[in-house]
Z-matrix of the N, CA and C atoms (Angstrom, degrees):
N
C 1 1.435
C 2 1.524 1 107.90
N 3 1.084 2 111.34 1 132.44
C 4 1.388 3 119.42 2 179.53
C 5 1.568 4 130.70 3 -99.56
N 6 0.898 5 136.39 4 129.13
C 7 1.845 6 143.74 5 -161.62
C 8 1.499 7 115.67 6 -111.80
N 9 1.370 8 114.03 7 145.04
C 10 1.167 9 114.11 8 -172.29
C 11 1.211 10 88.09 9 -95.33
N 12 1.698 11 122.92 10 165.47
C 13 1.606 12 152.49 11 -146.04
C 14 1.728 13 79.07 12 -82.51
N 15 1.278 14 127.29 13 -34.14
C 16 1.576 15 113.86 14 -165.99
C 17 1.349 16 116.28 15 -98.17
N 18 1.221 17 105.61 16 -5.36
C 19 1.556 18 122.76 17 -177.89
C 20 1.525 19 99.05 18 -56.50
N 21 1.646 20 132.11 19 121.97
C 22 0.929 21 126.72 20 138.69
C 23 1.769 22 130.85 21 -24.85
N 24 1.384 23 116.39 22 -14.45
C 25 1.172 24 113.29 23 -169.97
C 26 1.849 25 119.21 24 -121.26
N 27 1.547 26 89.67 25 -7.93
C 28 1.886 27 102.66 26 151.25
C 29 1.267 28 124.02 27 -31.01
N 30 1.149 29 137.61 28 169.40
C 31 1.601 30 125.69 29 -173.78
C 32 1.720 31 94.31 30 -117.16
N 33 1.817 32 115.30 31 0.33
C 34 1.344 33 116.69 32 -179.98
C 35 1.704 34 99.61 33 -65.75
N 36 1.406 35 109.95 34 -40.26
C 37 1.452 36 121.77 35 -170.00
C 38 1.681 37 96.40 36 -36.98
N 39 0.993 38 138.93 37 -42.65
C 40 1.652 39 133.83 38 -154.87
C 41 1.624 40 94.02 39 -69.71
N 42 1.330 41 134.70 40 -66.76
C 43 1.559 42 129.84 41 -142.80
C 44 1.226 43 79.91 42 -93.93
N 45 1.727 44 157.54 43 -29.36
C 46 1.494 45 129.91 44 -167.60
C 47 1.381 46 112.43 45 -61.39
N 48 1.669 47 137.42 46 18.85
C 49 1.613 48 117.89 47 162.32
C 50 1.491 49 91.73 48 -125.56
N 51 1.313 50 132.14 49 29.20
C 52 1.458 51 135.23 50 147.83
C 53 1.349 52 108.49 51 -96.18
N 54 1.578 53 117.15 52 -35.29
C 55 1.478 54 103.96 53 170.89
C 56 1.112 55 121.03 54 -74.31
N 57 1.639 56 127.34 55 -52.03
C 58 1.096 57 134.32 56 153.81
C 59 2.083 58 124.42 57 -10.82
N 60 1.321 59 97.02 58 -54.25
C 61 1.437 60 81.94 59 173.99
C 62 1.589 61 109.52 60 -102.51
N 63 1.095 62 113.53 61 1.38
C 64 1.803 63 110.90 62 162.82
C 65 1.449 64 77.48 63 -65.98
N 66 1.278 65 134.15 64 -114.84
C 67 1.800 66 135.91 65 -165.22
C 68 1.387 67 108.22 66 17.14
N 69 1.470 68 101.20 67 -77.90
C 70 1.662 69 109.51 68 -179.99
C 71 1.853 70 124.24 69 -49.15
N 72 1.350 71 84.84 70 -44.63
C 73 1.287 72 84.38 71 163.33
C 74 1.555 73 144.62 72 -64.26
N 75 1.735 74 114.83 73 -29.98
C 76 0.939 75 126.17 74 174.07
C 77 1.622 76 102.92 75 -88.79
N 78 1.542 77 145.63 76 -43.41
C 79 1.075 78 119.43 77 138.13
C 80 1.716 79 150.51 78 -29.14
N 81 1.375 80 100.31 79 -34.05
C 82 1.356 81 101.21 80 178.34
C 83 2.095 82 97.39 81 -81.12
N 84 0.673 83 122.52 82 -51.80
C 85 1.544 84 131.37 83 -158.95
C 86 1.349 85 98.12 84 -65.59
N 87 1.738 86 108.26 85 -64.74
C 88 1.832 87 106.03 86 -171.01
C 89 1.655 88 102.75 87 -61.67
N 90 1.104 89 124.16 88 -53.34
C 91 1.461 90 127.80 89 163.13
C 92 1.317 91 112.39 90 -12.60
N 93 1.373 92 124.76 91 -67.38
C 94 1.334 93 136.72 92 -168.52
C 95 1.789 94 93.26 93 -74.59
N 96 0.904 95 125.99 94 -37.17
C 97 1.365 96 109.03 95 -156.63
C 98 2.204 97 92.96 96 -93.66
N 99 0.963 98 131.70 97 -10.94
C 100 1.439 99 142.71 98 160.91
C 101 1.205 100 107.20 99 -80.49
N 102 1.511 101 140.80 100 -39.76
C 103 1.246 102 122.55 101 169.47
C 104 1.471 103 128.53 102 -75.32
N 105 1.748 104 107.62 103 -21.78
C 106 1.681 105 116.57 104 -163.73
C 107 1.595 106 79.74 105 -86.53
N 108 1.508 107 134.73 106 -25.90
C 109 1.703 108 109.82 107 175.64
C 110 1.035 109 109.49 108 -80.88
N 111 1.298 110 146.50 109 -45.04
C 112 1.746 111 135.77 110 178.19
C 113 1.385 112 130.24 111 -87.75
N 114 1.151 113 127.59 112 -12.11
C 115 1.120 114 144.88 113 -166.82
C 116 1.471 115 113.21 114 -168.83
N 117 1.595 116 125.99 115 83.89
C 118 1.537 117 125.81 116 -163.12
C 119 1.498 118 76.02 117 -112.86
N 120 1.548 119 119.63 118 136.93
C 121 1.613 120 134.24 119 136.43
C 122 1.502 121 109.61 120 -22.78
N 123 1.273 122 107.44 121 167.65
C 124 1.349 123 115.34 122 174.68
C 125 1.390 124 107.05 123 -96.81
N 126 1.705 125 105.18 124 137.67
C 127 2.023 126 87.11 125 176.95
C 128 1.329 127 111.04 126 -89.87
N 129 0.930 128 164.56 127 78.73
C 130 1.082 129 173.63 128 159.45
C 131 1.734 130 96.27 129 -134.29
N 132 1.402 131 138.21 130 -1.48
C 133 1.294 132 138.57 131 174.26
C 134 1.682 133 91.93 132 -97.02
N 135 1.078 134 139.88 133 -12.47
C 136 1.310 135 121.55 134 165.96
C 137 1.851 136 91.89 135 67.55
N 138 1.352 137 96.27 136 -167.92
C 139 1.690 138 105.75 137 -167.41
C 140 1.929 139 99.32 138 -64.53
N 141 1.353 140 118.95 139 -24.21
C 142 1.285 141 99.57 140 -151.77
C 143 1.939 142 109.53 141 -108.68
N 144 1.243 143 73.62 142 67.13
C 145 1.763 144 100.55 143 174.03
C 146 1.752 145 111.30 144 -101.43
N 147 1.580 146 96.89 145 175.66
C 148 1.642 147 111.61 146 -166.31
C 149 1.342 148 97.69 147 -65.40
N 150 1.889 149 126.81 148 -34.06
C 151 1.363 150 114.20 149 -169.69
C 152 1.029 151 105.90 150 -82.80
N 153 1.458 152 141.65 151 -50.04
C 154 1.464 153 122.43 152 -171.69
C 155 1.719 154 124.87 153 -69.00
N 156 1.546 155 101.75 154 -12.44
C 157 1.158 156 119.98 155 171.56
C 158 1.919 157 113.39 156 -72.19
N 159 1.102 158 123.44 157 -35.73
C 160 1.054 159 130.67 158 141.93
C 161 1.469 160 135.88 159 -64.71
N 162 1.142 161 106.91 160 -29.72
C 163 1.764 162 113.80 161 162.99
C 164 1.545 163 117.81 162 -70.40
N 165 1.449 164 102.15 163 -36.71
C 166 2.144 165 101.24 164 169.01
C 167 1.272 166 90.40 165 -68.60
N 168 1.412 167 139.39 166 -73.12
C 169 1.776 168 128.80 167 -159.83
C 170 1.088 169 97.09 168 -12.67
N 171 1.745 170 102.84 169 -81.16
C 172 1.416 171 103.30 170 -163.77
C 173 1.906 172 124.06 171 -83.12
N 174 1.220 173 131.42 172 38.15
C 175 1.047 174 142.73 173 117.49
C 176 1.585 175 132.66 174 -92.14
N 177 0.870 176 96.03 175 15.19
C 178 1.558 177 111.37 176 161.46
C 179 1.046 178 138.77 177 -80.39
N 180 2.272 179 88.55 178 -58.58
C 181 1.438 180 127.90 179 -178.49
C 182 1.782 181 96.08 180 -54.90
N 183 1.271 182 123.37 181 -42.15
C 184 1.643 183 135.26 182 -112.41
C 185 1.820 184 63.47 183 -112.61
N 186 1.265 185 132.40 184 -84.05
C 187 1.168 186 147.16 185 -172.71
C 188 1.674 187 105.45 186 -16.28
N 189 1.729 188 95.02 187 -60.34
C 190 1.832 189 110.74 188 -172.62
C 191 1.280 190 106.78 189 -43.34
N 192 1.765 191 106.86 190 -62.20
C 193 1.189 192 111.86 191 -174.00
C 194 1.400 193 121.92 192 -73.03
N 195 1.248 194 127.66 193 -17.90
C 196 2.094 195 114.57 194 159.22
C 197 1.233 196 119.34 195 -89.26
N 198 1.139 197 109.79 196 -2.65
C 199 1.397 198 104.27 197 151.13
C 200 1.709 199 135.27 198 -97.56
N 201 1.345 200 99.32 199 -5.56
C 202 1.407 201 120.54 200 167.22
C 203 1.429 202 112.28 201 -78.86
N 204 0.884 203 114.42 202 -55.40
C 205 1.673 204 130.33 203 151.91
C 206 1.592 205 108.98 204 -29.57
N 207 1.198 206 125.54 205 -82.06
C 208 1.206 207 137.25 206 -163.61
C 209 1.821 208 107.07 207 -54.39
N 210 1.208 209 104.88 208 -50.02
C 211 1.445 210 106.80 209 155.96
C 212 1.670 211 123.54 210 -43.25
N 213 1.191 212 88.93 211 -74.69
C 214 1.672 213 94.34 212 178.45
C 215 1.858 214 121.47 213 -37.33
N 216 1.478 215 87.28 214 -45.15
C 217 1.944 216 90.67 215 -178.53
C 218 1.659 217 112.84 216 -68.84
N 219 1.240 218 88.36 217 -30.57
C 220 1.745 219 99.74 218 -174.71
C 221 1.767 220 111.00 219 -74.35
N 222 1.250 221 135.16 220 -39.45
C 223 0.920 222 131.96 221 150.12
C 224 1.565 223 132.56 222 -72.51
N 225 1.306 224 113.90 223 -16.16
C 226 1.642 225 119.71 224 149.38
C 227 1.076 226 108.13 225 -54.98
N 228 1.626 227 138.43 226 -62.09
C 229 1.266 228 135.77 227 -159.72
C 230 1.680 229 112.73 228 -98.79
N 231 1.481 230 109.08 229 48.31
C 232 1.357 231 117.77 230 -179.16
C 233 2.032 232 92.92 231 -137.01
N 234 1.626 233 117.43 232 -9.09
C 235 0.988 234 115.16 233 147.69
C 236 1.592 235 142.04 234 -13.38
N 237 1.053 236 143.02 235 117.56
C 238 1.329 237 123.60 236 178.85
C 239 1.782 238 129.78 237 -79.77
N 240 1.682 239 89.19 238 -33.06
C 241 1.369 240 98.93 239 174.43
C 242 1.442 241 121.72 240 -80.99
N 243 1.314 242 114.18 241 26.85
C 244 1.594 243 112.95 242 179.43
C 245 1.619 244 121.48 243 -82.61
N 246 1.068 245 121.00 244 170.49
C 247 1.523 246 116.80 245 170.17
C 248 1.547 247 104.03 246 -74.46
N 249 1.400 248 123.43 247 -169.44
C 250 1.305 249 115.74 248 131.62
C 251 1.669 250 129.58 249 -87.16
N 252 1.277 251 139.76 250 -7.96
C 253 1.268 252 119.40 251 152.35
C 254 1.894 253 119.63 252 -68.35
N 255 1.151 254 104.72 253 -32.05
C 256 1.665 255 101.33 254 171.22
C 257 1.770 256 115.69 255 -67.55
N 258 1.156 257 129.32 256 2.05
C 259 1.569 258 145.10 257 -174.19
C 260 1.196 259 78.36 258 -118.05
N 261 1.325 260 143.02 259 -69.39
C 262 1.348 261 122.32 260 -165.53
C 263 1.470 262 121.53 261 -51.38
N 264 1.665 263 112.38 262 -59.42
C 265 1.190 264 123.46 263 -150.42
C 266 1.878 265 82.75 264 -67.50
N 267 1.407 266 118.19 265 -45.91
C 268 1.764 267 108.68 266 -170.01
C 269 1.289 268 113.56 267 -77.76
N 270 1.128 269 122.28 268 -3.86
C 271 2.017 270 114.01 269 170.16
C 272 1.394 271 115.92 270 -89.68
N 273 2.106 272 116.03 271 -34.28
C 274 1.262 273 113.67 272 150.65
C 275 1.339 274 108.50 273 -49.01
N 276 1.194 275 134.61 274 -56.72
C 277 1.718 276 140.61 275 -133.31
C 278 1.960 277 78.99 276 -66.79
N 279 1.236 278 103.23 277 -57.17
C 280 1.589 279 113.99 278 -166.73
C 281 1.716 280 107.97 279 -35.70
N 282 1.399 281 103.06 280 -61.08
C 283 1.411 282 119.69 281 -167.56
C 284 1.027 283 122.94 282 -51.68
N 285 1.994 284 107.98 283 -51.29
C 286 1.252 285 113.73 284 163.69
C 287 1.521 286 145.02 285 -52.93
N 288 1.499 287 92.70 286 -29.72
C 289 1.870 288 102.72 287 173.73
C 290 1.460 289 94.85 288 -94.80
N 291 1.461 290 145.60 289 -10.98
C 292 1.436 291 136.31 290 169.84
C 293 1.934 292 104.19 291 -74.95
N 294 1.348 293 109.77 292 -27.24
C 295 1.361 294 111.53 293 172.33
C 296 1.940 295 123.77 294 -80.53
N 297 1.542 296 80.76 295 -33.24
C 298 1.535 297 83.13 296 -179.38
C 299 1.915 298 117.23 297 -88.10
N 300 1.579 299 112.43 298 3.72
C 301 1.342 300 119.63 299 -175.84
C 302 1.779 301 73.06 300 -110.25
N 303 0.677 302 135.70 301 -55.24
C 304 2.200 303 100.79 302 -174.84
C 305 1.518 304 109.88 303 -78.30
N 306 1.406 305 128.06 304 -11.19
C 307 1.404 306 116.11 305 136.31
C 308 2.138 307 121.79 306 -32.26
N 309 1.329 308 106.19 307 -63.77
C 310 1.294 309 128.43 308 -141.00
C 311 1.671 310 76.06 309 -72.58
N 312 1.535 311 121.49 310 -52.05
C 313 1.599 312 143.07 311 -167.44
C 314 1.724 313 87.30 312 -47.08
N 315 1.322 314 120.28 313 -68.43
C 316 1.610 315 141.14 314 -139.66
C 317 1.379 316 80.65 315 -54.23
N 318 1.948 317 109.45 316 -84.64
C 319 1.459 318 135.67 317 -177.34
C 320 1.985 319 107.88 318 -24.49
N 321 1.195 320 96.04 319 -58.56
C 322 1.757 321 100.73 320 -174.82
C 323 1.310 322 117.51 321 -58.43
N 324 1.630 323 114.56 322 -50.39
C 325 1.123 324 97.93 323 -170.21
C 326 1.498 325 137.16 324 -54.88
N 327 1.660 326 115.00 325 -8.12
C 328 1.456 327 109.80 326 168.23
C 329 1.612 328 133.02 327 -58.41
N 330 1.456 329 84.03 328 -21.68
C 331 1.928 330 100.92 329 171.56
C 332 1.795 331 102.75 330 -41.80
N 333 1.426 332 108.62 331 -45.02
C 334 1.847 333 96.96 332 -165.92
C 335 1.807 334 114.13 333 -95.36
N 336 1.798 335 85.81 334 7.03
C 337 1.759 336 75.98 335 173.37
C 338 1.981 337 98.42 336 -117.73
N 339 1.096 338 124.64 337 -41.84
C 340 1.637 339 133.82 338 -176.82
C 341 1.077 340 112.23 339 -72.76
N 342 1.767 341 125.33 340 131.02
C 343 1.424 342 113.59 341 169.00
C 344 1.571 343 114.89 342 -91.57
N 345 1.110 344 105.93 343 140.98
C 346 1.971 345 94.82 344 -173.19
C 347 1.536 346 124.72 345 -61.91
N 348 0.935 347 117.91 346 -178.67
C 349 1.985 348 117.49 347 -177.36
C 350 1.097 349 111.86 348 44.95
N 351 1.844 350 131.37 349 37.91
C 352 1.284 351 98.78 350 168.54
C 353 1.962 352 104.05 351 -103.59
């Protein structure tokens, strides 16, 4: 049986919350490193400036959504009428965006102890 690319039950579903926080990641990082050359905070603001304040948003945003995800697959694949590759492909799918949102957790949390641009 064959699945469309959006089908929850594609086997693409597994690596999209590894890409997902590669994304975030290369946004959050190049971001920081494009703003500390044209526009760096003042350090004397310590961590709780406009950029890192904008850097949690979007580890937040990024966070909400793999873990929204991870939910969603995990209760998809608690279904009864599934095959077993559709339980497969959505309990991996689950794991992987439950791994890649305490990735996103691990990476972020330096935002509330480091001030940026130094």
């Amino acid at each position: 049986m064959k699945y469309a690319r959006t089908s929850p039950f594609h086997p693409m579903q597994i690596p999209l919350g590894l890409v997902i926080w590669s994304l975030w990641f290369v946004l959050m990082y190049g971001g920081q490193a494009v703003v500390c050359t044209l526009a760096p905070p003042a350090p004397e603001q310590g961590v709780w400036n406009w950029l890192n304040a904008g850097l949690g948003l979007l580890t937040l945003a990024a966070l909400g959504l793999l873990l929204g995800l991870a939910v969603h697959f995990w209760r998809l694949s608690r279904r009864s009428q599934l095959n077993e590759r559709q339980v497969f492909v959505t309990k991996i799918a689950a794991g992987v965006h439950l791994i890649a949102a305490l990735a996103t957790l691990f990476v972020g949390i330096p935002l509330l102890q480091i001030p940026p641009c130094l």
